[in-house]
C-alpha positions in Angstrom: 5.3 -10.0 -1.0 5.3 -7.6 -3.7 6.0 -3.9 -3.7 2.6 -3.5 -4.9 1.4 -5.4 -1.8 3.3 -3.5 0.5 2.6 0.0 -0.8 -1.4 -1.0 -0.7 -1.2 -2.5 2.7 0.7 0.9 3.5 -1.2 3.5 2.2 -4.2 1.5 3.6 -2.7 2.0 7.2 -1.8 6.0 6.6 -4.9 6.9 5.7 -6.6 4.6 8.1 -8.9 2.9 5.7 -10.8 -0.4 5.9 -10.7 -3.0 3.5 -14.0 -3.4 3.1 -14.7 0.5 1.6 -11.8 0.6 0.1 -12.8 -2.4 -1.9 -15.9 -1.1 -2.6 -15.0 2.3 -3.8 -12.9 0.9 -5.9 -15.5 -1.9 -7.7 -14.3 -5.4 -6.5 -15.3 -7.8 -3.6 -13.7 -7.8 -0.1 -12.1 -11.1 -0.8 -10.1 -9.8 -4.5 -8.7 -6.7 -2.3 -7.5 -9.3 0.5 -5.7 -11.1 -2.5 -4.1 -8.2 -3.7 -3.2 -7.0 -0.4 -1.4 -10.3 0.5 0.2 -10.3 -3.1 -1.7 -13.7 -3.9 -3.4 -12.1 -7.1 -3.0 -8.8 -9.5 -5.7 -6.2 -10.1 -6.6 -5.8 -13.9 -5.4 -2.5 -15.4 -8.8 -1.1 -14.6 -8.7 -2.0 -10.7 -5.0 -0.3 -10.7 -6.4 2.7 -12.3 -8.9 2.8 -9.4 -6.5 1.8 -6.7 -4.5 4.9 -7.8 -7.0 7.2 -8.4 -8.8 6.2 -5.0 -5.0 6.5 -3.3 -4.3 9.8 -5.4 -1.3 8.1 -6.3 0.6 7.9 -9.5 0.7 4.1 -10.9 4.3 4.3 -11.0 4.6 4.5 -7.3 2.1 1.9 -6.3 3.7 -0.8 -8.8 7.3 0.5 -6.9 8.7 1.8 -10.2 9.0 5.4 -8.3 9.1 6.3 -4.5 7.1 9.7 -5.4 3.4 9.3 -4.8 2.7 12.6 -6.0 0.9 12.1 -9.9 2.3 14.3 -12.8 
């Protein structure tokens, strides 16, 4: 599993989210957000940008290059 993976299915949990609004806030289908979450596929850069932005996360932290969520 990815750190991407992990840090979706994470943030997921902490702010006691479902899949299915998450995925749809964010522009994609149920089943692409399952992929991501179990590592089997990679959001485009515009579906990161979402994922952060949905998140309020920087990219850097949910593609595990930083352990600081907090955006610049």
């Amino acid at each position: 599993m990815s750190v991407f993976s992990e840090r979706l299915q994470q943030l997921k949990l902490e702010k006691n989210f479902l899949q299915k609004d998450i995925a749809a806030n964010i522009g994609v289908s149920l089943r692409a957000y399952q992929y991501y979450e179990q590592g089997q596929k990679e959001p485009t850069m515009s579906v990161l940008i979402a994922i952060a932005d949905y998140f309020d996360v920087s990219l850097d932290y949910l593609v595990g290059r930083t352990d600081n969520p907090k955006r610049c």
